[in-house]
Structure formats: C-alpha cells, structure tokens
C-alpha positions as CSV (number, residue, x, y, z in Angstrom):
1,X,-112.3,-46.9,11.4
2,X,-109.2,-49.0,13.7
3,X,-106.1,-48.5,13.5
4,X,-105.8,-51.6,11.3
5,X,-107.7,-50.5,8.4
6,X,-105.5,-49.2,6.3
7,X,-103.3,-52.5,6.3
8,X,-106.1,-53.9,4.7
9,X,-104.9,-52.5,1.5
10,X,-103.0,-54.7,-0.9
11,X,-100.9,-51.7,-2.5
12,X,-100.1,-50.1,0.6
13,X,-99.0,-53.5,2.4
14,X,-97.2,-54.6,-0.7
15,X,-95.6,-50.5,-0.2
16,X,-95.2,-51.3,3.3
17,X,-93.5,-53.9,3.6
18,X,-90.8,-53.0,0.5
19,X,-90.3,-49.8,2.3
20,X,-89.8,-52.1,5.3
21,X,-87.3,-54.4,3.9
22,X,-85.2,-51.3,2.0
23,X,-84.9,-49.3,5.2
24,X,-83.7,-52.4,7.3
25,X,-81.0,-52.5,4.7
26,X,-80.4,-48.7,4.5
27,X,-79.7,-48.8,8.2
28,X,-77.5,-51.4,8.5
29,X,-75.1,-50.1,5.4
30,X,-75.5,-46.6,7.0
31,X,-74.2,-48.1,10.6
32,X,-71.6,-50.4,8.7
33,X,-69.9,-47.5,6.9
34,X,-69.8,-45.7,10.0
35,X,-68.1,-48.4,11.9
36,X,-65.4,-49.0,9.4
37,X,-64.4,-45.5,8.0
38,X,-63.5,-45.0,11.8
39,X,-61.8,-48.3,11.6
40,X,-60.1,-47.1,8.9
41,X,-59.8,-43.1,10.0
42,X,-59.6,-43.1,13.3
43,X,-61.3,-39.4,13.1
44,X,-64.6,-38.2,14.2
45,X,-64.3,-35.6,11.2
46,X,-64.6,-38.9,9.1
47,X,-67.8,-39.5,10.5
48,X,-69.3,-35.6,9.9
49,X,-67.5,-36.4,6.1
50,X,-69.9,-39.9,5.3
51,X,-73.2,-37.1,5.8
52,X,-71.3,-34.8,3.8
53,X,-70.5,-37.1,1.1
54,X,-74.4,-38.2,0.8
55,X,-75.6,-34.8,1.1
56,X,-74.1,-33.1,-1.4
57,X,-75.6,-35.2,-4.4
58,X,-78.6,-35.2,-2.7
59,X,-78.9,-31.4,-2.6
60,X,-77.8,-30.9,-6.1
61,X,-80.6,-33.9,-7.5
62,X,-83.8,-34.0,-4.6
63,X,-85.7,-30.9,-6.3
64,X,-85.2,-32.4,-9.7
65,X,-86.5,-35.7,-8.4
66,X,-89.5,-34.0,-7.3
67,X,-90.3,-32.6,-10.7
68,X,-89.7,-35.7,-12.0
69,X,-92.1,-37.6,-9.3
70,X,-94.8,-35.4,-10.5
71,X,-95.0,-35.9,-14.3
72,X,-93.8,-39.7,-14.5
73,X,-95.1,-42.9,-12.8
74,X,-93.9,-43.1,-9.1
75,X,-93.8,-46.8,-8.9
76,X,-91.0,-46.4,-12.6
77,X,-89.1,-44.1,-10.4
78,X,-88.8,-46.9,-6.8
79,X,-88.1,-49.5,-8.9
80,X,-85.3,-48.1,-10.6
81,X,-83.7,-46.1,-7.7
82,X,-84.2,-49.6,-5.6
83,X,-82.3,-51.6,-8.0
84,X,-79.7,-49.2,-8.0
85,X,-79.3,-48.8,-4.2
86,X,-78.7,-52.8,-4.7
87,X,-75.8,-52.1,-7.0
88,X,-74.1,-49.8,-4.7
89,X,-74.4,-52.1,-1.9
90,X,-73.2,-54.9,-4.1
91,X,-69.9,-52.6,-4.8
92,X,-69.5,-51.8,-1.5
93,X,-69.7,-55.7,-0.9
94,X,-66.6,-56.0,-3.5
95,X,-64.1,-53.5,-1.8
96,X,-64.7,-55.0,1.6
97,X,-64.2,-58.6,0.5
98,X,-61.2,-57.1,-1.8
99,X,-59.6,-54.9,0.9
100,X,-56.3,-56.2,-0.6
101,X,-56.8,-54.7,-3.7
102,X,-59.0,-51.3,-2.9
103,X,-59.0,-50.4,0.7
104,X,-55.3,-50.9,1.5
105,X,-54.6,-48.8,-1.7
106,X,-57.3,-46.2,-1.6
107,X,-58.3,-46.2,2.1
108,X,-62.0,-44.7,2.5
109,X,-62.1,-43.1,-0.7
110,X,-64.2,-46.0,-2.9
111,X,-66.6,-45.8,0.2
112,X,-67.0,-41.6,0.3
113,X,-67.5,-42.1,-3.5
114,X,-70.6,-44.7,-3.5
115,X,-72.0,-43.1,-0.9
116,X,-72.1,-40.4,-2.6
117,X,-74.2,-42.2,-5.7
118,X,-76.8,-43.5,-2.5
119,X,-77.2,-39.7,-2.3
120,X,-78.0,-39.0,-5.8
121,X,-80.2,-42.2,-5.3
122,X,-81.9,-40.9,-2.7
123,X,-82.8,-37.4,-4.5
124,X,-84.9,-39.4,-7.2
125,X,-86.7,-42.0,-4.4
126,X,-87.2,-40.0,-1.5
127,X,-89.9,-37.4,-3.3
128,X,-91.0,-40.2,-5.3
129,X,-91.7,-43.1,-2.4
130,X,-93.5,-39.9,-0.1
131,X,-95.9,-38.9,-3.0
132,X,-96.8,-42.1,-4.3
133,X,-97.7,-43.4,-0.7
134,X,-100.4,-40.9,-0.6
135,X,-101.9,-41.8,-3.6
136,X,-102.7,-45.3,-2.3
137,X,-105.1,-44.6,0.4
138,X,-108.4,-42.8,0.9
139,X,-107.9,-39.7,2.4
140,X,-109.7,-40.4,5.9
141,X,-107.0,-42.8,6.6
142,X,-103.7,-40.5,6.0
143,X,-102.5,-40.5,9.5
144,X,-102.9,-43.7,10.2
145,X,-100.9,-44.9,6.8
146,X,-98.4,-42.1,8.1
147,X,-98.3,-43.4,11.5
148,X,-97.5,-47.3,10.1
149,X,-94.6,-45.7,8.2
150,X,-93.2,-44.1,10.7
151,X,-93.3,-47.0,12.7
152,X,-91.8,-49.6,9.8
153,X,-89.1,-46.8,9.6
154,X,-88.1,-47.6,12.7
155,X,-88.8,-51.1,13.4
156,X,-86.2,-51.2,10.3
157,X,-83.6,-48.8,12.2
158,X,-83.6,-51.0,14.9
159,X,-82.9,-53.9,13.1
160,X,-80.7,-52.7,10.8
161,X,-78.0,-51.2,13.3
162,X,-78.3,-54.1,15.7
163,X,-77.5,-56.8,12.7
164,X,-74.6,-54.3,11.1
165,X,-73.1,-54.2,14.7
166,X,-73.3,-57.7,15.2
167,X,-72.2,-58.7,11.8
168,X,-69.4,-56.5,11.9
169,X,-68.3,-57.9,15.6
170,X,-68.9,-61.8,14.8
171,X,-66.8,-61.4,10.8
172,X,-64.6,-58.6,12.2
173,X,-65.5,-57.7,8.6
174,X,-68.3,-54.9,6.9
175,X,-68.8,-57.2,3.5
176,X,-71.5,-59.5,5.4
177,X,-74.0,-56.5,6.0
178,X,-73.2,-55.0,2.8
179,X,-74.4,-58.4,1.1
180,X,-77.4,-58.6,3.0
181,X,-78.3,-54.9,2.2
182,X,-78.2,-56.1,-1.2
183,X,-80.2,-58.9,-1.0
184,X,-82.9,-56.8,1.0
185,X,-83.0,-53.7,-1.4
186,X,-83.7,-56.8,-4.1
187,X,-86.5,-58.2,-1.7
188,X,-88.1,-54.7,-1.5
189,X,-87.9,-54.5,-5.2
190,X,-90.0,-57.5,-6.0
191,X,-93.1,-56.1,-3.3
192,X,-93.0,-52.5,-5.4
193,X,-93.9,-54.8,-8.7
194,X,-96.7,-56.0,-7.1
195,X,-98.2,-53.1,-6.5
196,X,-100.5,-51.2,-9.3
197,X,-99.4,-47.8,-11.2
198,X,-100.7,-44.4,-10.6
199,X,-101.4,-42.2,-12.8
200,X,-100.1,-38.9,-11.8
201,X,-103.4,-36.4,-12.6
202,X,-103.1,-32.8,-13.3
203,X,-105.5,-30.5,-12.4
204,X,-105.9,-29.3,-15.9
205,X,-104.7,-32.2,-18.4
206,X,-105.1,-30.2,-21.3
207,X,-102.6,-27.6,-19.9
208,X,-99.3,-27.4,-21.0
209,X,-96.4,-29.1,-18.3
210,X,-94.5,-26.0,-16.9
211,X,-91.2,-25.9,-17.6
212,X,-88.9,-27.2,-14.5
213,X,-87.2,-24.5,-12.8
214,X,-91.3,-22.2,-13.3
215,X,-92.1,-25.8,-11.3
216,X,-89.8,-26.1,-8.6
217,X,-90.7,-22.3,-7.9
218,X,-94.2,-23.2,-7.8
219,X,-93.8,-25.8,-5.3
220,X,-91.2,-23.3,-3.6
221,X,-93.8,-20.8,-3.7
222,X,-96.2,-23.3,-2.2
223,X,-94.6,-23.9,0.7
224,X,-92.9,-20.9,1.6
225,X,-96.0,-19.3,1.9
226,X,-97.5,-21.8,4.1
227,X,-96.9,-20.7,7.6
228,X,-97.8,-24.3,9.2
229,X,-95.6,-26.6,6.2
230,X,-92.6,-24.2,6.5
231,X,-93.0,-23.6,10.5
232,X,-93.0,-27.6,10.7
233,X,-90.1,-28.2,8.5
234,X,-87.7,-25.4,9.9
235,X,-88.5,-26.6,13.4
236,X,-87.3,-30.0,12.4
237,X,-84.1,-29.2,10.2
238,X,-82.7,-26.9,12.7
239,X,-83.3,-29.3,16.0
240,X,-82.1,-32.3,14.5
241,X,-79.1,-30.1,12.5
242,X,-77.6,-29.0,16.2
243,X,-79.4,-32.0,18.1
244,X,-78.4,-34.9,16.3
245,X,-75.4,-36.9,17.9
246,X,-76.2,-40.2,15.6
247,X,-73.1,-39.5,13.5
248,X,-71.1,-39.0,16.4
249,X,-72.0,-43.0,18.2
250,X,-68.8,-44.8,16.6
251,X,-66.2,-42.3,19.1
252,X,-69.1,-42.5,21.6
253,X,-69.1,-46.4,21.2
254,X,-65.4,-46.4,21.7
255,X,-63.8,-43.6,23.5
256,X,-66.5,-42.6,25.9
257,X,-68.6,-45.7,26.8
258,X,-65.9,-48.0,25.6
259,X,-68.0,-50.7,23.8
260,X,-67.4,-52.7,20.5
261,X,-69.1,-53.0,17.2
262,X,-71.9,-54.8,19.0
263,X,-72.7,-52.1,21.8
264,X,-72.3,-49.8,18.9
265,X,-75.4,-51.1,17.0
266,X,-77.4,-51.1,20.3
267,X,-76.2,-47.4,20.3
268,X,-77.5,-46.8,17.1
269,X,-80.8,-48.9,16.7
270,X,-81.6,-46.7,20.5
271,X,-83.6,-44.0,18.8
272,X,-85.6,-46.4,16.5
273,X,-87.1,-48.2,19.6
274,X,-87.7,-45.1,21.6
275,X,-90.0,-43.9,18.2
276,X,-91.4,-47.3,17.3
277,X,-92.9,-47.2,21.5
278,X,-94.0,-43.6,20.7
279,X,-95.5,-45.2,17.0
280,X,-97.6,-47.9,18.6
281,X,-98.9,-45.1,20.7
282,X,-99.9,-42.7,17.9
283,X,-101.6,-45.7,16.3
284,X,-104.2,-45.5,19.0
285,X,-104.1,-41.8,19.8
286,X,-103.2,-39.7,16.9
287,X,-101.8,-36.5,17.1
288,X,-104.7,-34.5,16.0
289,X,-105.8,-31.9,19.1
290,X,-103.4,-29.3,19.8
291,X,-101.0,-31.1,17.7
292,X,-98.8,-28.3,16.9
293,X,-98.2,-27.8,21.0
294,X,-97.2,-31.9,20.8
295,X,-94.9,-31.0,18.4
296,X,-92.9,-28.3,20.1
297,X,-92.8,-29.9,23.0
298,X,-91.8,-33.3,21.6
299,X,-88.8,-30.9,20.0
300,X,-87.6,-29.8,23.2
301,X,-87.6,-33.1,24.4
302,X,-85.6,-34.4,22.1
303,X,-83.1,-31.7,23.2
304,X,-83.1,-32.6,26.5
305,X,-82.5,-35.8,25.8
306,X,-79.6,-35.2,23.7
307,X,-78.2,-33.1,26.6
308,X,-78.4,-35.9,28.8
309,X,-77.0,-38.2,26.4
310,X,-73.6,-35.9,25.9
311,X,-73.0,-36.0,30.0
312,X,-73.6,-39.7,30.2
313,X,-70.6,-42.2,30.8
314,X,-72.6,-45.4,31.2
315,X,-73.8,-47.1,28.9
316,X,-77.0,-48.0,29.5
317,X,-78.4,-44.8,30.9
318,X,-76.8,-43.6,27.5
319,X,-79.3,-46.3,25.5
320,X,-82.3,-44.8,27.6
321,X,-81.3,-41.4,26.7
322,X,-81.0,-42.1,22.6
323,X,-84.1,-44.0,22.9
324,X,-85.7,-40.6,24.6
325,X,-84.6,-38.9,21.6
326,X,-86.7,-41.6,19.1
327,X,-90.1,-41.4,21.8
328,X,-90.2,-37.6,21.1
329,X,-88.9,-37.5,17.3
330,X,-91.4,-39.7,16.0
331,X,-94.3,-37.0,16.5
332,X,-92.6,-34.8,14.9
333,X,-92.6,-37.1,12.1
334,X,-96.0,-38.2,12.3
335,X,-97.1,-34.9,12.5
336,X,-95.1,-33.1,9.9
337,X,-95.8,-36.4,7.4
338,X,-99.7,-35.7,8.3
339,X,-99.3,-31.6,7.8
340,X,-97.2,-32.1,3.8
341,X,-100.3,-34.8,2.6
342,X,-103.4,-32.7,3.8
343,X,-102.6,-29.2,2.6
344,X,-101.0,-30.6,-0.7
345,X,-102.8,-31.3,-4.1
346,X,-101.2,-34.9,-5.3
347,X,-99.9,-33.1,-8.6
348,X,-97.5,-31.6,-6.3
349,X,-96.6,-34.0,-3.9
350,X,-93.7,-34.7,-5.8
351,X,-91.8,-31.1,-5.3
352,X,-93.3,-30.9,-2.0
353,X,-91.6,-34.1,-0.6
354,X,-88.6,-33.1,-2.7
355,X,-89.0,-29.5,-0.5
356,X,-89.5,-31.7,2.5
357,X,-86.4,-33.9,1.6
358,X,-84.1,-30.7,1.3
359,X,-85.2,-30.0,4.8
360,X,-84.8,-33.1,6.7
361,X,-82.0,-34.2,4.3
362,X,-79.9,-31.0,5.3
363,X,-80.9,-31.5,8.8
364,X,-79.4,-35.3,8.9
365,X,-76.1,-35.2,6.3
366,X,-75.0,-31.5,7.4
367,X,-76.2,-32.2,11.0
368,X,-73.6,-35.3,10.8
369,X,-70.9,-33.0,9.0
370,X,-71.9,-30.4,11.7
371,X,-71.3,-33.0,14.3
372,X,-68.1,-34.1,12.9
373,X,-66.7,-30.7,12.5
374,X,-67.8,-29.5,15.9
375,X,-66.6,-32.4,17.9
376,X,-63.0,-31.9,16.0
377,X,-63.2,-28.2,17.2
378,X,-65.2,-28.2,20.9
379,X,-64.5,-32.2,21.6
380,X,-66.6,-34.6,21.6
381,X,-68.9,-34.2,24.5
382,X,-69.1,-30.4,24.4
383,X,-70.2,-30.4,21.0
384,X,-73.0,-32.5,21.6
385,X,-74.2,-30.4,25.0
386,X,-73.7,-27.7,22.6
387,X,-76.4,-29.1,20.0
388,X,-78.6,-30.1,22.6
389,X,-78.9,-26.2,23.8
390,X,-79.0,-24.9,20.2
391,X,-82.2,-27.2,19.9
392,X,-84.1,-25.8,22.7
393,X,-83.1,-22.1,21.3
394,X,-84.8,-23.1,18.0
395,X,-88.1,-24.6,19.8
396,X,-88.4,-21.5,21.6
397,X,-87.6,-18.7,18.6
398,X,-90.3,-21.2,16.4
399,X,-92.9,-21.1,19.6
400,X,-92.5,-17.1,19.1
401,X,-92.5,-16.8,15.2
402,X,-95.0,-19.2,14.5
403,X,-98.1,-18.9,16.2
404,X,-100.1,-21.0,13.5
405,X,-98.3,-23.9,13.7
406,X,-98.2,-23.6,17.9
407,X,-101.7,-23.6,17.8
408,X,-102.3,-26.3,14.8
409,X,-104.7,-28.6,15.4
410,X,-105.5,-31.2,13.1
411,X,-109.0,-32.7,13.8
C-alpha cells in the first residue's frame, strides 16, 4: 500500500478537496476578523474576545452535534452547516462594504455576533465532518487518510492567512476576503454532493436509540475511561491552551515586529507550513513505533518554539519560530486523529469527535481568550514566555500520569 492509495477513492477525494476549499476560507475569515477588530479596537483583549465569542456556542452545541452525527446522515449534516458558514461570511461581507451604516454605528459588535453563529456552526460540522471521514475508507488506510487531512488543513491555513493579509493590505478593506470565503464555503458545498451517503449502523438495529443526555454519557464514559484517548486529548488542550500565541499575531504584527496586514498573514499562515513539511513527512513515515514518545516530545517542542517566538524581535527568525510550532503540532494531530478512529466503533464516532472537539475547541477559543486576557495583565511578550513554560509543565505532568499513552505504539 503507497502513500497515494487512499486518494484513489472518489468519496474521499470529493471529501478532500471540499474540506480543502472550506478551510482555505475558514482561515482567511478567521485572519480577516482578526485584523480588523484590532483595526477597529486597538486592544489585544479584542483579540482573546473573537475565541471567546466562537467558543461559547460552540461549547453549549458540539456534544449535541455529536448525538446528532451519530443517528442522522453525516453528509445532511456538511451540507447544511456549509451552506450556512456561506451565509455568515456573506453578512460579514455586508457590514464591511456598509461600514457607513453598521460598523461606524455598532463598532465590532455585528462581527462578535456572527462569529458567534460560526461557533454554533461549528458544533454541528466539526463531529459530523470527523466521523463521516472514517466511514469512507477501509480501515488499513486510516492513517494515511488522516495524514492527507492534516496536511489539506494546512495547505488551506497557509493559503488562507496569506490571501486575507494581502487582501486586506491591497483594498485596505476586510469585505474582499469575506466574499471569497463565501464563494469557497459554496465550492466546498458542491464536492460534499458528490459524494455518496452513509448509513450510520448500530450495533444492534433493533435496539431502541438511547435517549441523549444516557448518550453523551456513554460516549463520556468511553473516553474517560480510556487512558490513551483521554491522555492524548488533555496533552493537546492544555499545551495549545497556555502555548498558543496565534490570537496574539495582529499586536505582534504591529507593535513588536512592526509589519502590516501583509506581514501579518505571513505571521499567521507560519504554523501551517511548518505542519504541512512535517505532513509530507508522515506521508512516508507514519507515526506508528513509539508513537506516543513522538508525541510528547513533539509537545515540548512546540513549547520551545513558542518560547522562542515571545523573545524574538525580528521578523523572520519570528516566521521560523511559528513555523517550528506547525512541524511539531502536526504529530500531534496525526497521531491523536489516528488514536480517536482505531479504538472507536463508527456508531460513536459522532460523540467521540464531539468529545474530541470540546477538547481542541477549548484549547484554541479559550487559549485565544487566555492569550488575550493574559497579555492585558503580564504584556504582551511575558504572557507568551509564560504559555510557552506552562506547556512544557503539562508535557512533563502527562509523561508522569500517563504511562500508556508514553509508551503507545501504534503498529
């Protein structure tokens, strides 16, 4: 079997390349939004609020999602949470061309608000996108459909940040990108049609569906008492929850490396080509022997990277340093994606991913709002030293209290 097989696949290419085309829009709305709230705010707490203002909907809505991923058609549930992500784009399109008549009057209000309904999006299609991917692929070829997810993912948040910045600099404007994200979340829409239903099978048909909160506790249950799912998950939320200094770029971009929009988005899209180098590698060599000791040591070097990055004033040892952060995040990805799809049954995928969500949901949207909120209190580059240390505390207490996943291996 090459690494190519798996591409061979209709569905999954068809899945592929929507997911592709959404993400490349989700990235550059994310890095847009950025850009102009801190136009608009002038505040780095602004920045923490845009992951707080996702997050929150997202929390309420992502374990519901993944009861609703595993009794209804997966492909129903993309297709309408795409064509809604399209809508939201398309409004944020409207107050940025209108600033006249919303902006001026409201200031970053509308734009907190829609964000928000991204996040309640995002509960329904995150558990939804994870647990139907697994369902169209033979099993043998999991990593490697993992692996070529991982690395569309990123190819996307490279491209997405570096257009948004240089749409933003060129129009000295955000409603070009927003367009575009609109016209791409339509694109990625049309490849999820081609692409067959799957029926969601139970392990016993005949059995009654369990009411939802007995669900969600079963798929609590599940992975609670899984030492390896839960060790992976924690180690993940907590690094990138002190580590991640994403939210912070926009006062990087501007206050400590003094770039524009355009700098910014190279800022930004760093970390995707750092992981998309570490992809193309994992496509060759996955992460199967001693792949729990990769993990933990691809966490701490994410910290030190981060570490690095806070101290840095120049701007291109600064790009090196976010793209470290990408090379050594990716594993984790790969490997965590690998560890939820082989010790789950596919009739619970669903709540798992939604569990899995939660996680790395919390980790990005309160990681930004703990960002934020610690850069207001510490300043900007302490905060971000501080985050970096606070994820090599977490590798080691994880190395010490969980001795399963340390010693995973996946062969």
């Amino acid at each position: 079997m090459t690494a190519y097989d798996v591409l061979r696949i209709p569905d999954y290419r068809n899945y592929l390349i929507a997911r592709t085309l959404t993400t490349l829009g989700i990235n550059m709305l994310g890095t847009t939004v950025g850009w102009q709230i801190y136009e608009i705010t002038q505040d780095t707490l602004s920045l923490g609020l845009i992951g707080l203002a996702e997050f929150l909907p997202f929390l309420l809505l992502t374990l519901v999602g993944g009861y609703i991923a595993d009794l209804f058609d997966r492909r129903s549930i993309m297709i309408t949470c795409i064509a809604l992500y399209s809508l939201c784009a398309a409004s944020l399109f409207y107050i940025s061309w209108n600033t006249s008549l919303v902006l001026d009057t409201y200031g970053a209000t509308p734009i907190y608000f829609i964000i928000g309904l991204t996040g309640l999006i995002r509960g329904f299609l995150s558990p939804a996108q994870t647990a139907f991917a697994a369902q169209l692929i033979p099993a043998p070829m999991l990593t490697s459909a993992i692996t070529w997810s991982t690395m569309s993912w990123h190819l996307s948040s490279i491209g997405g940040p570096a257009i948004g910045g240089l749409l933003c600099a060129f129009n000295k404007s955000a409603w070009p990108s927003y367009a575009i994200t609109s016209v791409l979340a339509v694109a990625g829409f049309m490849f999820i049609l081609l692409i067959s239903s799957k029926h969601v099978a139970r392990q016993d048909s005949s059995a009654p569906r369990e009411p939802f909160f007995a669900a969600v506790r079963t798929g609590l249950r599940f992975v609670f008492s899984n030492q390896v799912i839960l060790g992976g998950l924690a180690l993940d939320m907590f690094a990138v929850l002190f580590g991640g200094a994403v939210a912070l770029l926009p006062a990087f971009a501007k206050d400590v490396l003094h770039v524009g929009p355009e700098g910014f988005g190279a800022l930004r899209a760093a970390p995707a080509v750092g992981a998309l180098v570490m992809a193309w590698i994992l496509a060759y060599r996955p992460p199967a022997q001693k792949a729990g000791l990769f993990l933990m040591l691809s966490v701490a070097g994410f910290g030190v990277c981060t570490l690095l990055f806070a101290i840095s004033t120049h701007f291109w040892f600064s790009l090196l340093m976010l793209a470290g952060t990408g090379f050594f995040d990716n594993v984790s990805m790969v490997v965590r994606g690998t560890i939820i799809q082989k010790f789950t049954p596919n009739e619970m995928r669903g709540r798992v991913s939604a569990v899995n969500s939660l996680f790395i949901g919390s980790s990005n949207e309160l990681g930004a709002f703990e960002s934020g909120f610690a850069a207001r209190l510490m300043g900007l580059v302490p905060s971000v030293i501080f985050g970096g240390a606070m994820t090599l505390v977490v590798v080691a207490t994880t190395w010490w209290k969980a001795p399963k996943l340390r010693d995973l291996d996946l062969r």
